[in-house]
PQR file with spaces between the fields and no chain letter, atoms N, CA, C, O and H, PARSE charges and radii, in Angstrom:
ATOM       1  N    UNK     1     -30.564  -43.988  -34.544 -0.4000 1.5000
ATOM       2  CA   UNK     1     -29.427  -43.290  -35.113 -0.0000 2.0000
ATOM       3  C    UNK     1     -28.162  -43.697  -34.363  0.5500 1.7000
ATOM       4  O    UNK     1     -28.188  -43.779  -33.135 -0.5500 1.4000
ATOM       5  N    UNK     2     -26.979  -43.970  -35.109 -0.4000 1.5000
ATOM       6  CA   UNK     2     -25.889  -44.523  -34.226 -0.0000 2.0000
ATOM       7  C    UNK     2     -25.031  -43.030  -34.327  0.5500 1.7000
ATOM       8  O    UNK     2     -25.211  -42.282  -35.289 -0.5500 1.4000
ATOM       9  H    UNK     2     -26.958  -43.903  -36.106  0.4000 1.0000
ATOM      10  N    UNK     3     -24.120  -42.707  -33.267 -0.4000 1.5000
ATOM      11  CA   UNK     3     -23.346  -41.761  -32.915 -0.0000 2.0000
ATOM      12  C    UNK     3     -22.149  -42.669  -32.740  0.5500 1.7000
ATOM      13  O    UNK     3     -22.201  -43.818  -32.300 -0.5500 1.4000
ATOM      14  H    UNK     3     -23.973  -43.314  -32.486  0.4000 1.0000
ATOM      15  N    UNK     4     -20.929  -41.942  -33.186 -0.4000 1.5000
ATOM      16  CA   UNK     4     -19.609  -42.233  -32.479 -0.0000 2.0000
ATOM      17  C    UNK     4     -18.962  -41.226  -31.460  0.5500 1.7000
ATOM      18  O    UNK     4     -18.643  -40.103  -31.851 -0.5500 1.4000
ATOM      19  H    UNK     4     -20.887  -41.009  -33.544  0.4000 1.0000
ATOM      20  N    UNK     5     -18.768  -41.613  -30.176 -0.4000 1.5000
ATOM      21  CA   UNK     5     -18.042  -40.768  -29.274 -0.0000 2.0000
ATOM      22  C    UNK     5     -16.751  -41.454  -28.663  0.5500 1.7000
ATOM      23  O    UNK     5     -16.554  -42.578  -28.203 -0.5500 1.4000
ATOM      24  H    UNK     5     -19.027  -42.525  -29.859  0.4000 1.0000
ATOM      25  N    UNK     6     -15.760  -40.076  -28.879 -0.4000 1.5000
ATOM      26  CA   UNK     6     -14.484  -40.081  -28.364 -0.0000 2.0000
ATOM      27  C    UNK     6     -14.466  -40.527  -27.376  0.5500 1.7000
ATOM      28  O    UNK     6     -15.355  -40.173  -26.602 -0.5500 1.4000
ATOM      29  H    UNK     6     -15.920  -39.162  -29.252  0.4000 1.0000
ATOM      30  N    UNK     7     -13.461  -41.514  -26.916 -0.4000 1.5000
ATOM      31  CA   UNK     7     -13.463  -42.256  -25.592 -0.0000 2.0000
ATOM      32  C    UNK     7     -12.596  -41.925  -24.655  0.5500 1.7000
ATOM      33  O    UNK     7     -12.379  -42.447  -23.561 -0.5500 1.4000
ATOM      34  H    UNK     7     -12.739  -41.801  -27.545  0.4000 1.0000
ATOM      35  N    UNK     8     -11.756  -40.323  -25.570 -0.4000 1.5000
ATOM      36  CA   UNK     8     -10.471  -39.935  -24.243 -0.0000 2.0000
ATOM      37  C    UNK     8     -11.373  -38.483  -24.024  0.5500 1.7000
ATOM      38  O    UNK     8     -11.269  -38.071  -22.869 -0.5500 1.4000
ATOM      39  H    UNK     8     -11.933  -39.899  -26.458  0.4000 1.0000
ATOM      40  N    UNK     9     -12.156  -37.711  -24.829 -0.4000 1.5000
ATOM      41  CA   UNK     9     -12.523  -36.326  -24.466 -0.0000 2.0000
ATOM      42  C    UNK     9     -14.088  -36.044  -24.441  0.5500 1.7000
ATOM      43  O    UNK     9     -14.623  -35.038  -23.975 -0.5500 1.4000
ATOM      44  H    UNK     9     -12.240  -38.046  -25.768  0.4000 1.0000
ATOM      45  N    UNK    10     -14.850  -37.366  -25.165 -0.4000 1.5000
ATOM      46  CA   UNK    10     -16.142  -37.271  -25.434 -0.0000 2.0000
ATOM      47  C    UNK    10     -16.894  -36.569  -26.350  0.5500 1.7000
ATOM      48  O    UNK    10     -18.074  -36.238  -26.228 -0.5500 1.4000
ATOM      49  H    UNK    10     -14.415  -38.183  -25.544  0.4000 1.0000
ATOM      50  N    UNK    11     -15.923  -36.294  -27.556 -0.4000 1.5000
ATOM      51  CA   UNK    11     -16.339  -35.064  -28.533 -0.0000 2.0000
ATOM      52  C    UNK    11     -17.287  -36.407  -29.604  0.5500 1.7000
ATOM      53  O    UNK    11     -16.754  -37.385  -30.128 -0.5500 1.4000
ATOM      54  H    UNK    11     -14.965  -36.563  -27.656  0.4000 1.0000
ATOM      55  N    UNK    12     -18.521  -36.096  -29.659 -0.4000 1.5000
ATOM      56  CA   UNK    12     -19.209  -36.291  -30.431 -0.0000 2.0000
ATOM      57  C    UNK    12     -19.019  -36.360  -31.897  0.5500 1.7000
ATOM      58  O    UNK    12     -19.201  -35.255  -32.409 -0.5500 1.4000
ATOM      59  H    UNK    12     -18.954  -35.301  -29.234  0.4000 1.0000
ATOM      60  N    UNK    13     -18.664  -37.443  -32.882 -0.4000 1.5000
ATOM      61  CA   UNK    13     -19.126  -37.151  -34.421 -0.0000 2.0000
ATOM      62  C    UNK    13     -20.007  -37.125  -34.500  0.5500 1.7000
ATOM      63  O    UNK    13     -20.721  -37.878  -33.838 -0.5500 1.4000
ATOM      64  H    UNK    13     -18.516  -38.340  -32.467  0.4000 1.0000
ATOM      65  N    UNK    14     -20.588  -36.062  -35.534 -0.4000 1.5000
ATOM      66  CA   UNK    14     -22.182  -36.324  -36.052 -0.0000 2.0000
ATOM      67  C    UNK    14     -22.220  -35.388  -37.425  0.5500 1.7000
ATOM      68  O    UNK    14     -22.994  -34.433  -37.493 -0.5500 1.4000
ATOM      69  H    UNK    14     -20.008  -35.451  -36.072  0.4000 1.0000
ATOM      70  N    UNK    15     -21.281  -35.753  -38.564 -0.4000 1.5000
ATOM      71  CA   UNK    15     -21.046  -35.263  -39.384 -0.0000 2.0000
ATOM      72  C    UNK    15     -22.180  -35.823  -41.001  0.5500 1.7000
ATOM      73  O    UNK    15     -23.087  -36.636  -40.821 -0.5500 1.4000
ATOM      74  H    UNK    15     -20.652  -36.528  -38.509  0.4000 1.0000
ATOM      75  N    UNK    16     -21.990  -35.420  -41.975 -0.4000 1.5000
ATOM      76  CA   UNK    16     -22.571  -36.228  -43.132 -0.0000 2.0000
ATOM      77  C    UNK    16     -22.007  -37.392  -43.426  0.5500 1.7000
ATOM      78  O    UNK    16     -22.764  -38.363  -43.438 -0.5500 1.4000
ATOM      79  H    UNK    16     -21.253  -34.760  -42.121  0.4000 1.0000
ATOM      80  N    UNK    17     -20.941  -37.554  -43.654 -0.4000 1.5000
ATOM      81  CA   UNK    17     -19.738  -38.329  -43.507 -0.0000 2.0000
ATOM      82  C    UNK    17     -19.966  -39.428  -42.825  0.5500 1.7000
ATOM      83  O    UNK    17     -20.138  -39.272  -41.616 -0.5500 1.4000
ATOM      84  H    UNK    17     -20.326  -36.765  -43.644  0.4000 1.0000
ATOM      85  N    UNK    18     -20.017  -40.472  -43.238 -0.4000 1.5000
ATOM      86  CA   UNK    18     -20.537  -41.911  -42.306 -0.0000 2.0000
ATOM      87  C    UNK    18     -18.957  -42.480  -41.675  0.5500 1.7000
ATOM      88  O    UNK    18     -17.984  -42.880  -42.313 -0.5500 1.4000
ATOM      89  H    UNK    18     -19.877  -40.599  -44.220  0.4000 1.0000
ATOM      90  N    UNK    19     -19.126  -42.350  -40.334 -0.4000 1.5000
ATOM      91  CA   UNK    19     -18.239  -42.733  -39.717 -0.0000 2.0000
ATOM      92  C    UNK    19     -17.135  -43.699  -40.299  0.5500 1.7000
ATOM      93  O    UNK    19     -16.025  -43.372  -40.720 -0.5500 1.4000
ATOM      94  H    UNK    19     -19.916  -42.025  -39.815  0.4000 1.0000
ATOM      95  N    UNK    20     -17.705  -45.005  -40.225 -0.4000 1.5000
ATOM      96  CA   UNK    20     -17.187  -46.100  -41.296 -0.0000 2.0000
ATOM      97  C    UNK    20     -16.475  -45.701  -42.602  0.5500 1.7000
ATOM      98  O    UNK    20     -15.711  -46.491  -43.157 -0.5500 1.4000
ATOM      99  H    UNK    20     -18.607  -45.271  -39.883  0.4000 1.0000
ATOM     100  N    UNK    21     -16.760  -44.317  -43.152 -0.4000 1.5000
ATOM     101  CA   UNK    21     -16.102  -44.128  -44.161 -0.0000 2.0000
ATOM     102  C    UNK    21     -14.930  -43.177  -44.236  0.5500 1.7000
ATOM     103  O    UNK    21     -14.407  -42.642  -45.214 -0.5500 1.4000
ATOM     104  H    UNK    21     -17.381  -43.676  -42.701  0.4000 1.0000
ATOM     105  N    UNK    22     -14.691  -43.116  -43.115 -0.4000 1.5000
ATOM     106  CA   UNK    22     -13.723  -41.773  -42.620 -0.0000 2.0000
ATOM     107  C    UNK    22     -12.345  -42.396  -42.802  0.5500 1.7000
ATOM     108  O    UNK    22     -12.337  -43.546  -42.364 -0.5500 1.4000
ATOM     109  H    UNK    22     -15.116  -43.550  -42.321  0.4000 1.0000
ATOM     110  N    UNK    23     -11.177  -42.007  -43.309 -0.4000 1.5000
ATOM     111  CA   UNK    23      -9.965  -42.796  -43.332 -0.0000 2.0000
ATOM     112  C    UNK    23      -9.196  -43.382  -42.145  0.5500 1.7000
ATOM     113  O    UNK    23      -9.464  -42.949  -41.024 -0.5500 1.4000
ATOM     114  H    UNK    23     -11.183  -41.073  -43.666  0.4000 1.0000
ATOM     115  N    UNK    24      -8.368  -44.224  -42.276 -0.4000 1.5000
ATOM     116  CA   UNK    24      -8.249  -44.741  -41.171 -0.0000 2.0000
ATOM     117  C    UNK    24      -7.136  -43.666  -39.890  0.5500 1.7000
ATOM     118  O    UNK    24      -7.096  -43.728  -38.661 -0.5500 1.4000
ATOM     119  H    UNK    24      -8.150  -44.576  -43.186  0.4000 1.0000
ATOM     120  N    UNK    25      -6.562  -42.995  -40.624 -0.4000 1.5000
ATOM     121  CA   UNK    25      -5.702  -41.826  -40.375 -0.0000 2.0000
ATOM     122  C    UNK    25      -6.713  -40.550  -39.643  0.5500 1.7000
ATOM     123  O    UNK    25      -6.347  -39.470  -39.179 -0.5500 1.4000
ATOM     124  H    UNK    25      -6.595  -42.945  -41.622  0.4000 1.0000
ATOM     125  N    UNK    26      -8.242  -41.192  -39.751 -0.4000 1.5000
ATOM     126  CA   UNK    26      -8.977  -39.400  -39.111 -0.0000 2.0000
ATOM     127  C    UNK    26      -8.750  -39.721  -37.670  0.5500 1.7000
ATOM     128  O    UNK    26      -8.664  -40.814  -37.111 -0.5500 1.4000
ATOM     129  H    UNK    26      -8.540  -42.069  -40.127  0.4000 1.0000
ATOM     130  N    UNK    27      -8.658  -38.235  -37.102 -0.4000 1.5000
ATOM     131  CA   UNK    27      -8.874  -38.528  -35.602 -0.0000 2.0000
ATOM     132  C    UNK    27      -9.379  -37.156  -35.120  0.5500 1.7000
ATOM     133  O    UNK    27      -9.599  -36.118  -35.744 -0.5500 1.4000
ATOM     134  H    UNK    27      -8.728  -37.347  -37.556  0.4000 1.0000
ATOM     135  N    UNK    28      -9.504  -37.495  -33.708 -0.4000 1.5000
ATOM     136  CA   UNK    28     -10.600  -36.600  -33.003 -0.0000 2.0000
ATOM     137  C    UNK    28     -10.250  -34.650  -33.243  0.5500 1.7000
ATOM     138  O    UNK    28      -9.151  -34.113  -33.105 -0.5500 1.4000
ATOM     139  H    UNK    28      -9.325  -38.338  -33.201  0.4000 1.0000
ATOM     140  N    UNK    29     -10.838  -34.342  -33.413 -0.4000 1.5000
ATOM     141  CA   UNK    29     -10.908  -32.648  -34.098 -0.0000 2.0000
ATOM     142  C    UNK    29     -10.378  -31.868  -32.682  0.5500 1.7000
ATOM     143  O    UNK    29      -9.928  -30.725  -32.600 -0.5500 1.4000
ATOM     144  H    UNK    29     -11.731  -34.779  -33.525  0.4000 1.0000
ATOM     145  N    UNK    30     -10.553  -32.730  -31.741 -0.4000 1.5000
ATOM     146  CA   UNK    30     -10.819  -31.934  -29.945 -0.0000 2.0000
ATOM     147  C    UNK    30      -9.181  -32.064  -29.245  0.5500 1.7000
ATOM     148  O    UNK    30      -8.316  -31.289  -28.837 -0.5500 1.4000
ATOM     149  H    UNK    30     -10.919  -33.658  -31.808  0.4000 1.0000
ATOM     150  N    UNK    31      -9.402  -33.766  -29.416 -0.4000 1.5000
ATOM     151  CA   UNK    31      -8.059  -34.328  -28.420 -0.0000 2.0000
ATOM     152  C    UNK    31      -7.235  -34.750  -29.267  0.5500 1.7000
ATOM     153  O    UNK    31      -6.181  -35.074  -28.719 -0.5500 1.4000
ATOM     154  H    UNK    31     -10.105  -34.396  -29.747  0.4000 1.0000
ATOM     155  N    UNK    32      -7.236  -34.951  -30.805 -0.4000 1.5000
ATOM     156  CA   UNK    32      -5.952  -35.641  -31.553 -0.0000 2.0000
ATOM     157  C    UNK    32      -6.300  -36.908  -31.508  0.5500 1.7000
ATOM     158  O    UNK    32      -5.862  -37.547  -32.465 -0.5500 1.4000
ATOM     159  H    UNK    32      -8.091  -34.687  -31.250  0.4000 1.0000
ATOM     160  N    UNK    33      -7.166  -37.742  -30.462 -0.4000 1.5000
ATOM     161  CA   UNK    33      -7.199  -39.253  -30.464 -0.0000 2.0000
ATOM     162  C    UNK    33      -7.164  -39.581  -31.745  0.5500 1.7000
ATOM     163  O    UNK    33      -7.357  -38.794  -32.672 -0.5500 1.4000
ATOM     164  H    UNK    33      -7.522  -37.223  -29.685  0.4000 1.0000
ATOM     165  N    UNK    34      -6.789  -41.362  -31.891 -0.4000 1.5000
ATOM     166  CA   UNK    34      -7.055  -41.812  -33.429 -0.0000 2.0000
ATOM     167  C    UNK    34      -8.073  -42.425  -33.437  0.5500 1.7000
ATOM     168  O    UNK    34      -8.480  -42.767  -32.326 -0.5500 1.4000
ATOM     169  H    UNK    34      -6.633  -42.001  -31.138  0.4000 1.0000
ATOM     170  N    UNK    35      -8.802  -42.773  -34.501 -0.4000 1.5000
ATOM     171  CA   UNK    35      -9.939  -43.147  -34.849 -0.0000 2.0000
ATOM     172  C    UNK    35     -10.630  -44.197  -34.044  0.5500 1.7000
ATOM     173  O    UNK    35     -11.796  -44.159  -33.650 -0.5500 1.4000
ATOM     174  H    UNK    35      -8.472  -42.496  -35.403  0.4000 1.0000
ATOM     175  N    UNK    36      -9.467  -45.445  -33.794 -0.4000 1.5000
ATOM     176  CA   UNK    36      -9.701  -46.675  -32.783 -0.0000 2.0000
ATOM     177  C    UNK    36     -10.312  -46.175  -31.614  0.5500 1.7000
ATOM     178  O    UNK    36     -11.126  -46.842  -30.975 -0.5500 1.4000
ATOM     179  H    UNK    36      -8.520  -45.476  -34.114  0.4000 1.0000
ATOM     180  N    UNK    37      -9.925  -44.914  -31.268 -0.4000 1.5000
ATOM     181  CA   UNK    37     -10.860  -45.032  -29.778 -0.0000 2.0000
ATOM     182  C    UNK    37     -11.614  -44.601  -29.615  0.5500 1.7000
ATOM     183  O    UNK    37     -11.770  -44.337  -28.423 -0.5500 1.4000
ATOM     184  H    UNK    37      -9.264  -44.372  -31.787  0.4000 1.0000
ATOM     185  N    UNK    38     -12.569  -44.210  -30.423 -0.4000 1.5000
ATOM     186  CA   UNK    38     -14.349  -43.982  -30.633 -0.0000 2.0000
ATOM     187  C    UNK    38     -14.773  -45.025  -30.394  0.5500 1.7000
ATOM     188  O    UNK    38     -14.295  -46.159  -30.444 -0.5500 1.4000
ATOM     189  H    UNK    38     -12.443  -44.424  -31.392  0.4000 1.0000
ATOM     190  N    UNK    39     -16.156  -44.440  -29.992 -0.4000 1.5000
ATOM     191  CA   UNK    39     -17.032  -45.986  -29.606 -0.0000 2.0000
ATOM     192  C    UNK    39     -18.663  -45.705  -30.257  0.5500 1.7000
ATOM     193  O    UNK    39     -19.332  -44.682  -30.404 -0.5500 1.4000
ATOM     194  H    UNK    39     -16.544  -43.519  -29.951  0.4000 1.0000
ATOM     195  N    UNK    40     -18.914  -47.216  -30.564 -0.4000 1.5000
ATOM     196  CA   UNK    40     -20.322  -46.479  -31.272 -0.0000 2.0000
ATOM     197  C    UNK    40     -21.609  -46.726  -29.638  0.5500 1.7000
ATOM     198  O    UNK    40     -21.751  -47.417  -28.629 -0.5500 1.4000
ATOM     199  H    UNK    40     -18.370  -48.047  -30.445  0.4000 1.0000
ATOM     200  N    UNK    41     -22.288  -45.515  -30.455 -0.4000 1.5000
ATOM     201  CA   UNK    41     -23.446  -44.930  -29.029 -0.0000 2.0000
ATOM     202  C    UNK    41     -24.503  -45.364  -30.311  0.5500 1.7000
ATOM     203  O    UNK    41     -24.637  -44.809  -31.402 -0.5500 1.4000
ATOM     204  H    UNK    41     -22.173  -44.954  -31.275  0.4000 1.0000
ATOM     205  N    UNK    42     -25.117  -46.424  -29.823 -0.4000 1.5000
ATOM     206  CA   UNK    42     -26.934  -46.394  -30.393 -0.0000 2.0000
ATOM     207  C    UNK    42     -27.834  -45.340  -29.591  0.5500 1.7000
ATOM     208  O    UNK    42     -27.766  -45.151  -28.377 -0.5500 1.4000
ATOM     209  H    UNK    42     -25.007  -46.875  -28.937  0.4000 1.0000
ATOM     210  N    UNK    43     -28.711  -44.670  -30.508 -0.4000 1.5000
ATOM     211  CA   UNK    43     -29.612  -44.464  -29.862 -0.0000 2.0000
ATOM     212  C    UNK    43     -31.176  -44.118  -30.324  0.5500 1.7000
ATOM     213  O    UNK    43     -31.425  -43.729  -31.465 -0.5500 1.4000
ATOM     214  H    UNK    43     -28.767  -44.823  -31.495  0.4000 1.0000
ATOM     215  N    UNK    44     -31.796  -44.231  -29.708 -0.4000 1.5000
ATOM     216  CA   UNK    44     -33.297  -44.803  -30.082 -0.0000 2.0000
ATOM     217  C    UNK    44     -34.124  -43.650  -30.947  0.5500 1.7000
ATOM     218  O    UNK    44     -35.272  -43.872  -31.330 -0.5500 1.4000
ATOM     219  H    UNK    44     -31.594  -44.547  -28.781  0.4000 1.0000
C-alpha cells in the first residue's frame, strides 16, 4: 500500500481519493503545505 506523508508536519493522507488525483491546488489539512511536499511512503 503506498501512503503520502507531509514533509513539513508529517500528517498522513490516507483518504479514498487517490493521491495522484487530488488537484494540484490541494494541500496539507494540518500545516497548509502544498501538495509538492508530500512524499510517497511504500509499505509492505
Amino acid at each position: 500500500m503506498t501512503k503520502y506523508v507531509c514533509g513539513c508536519c508529517g500528517w498522513t493522507y490516507n483518504r479514498d481519493v487517490a493521491f495522484e488525483k487530488l488537484p494540484d491546488d490541494f494541500c496539507c489539512p494540518m500545516c497548509k503545505a502544498p501538495k509538492d511536499t508530500f512524499k510517497k511512503v511504500e509499505e509492505e
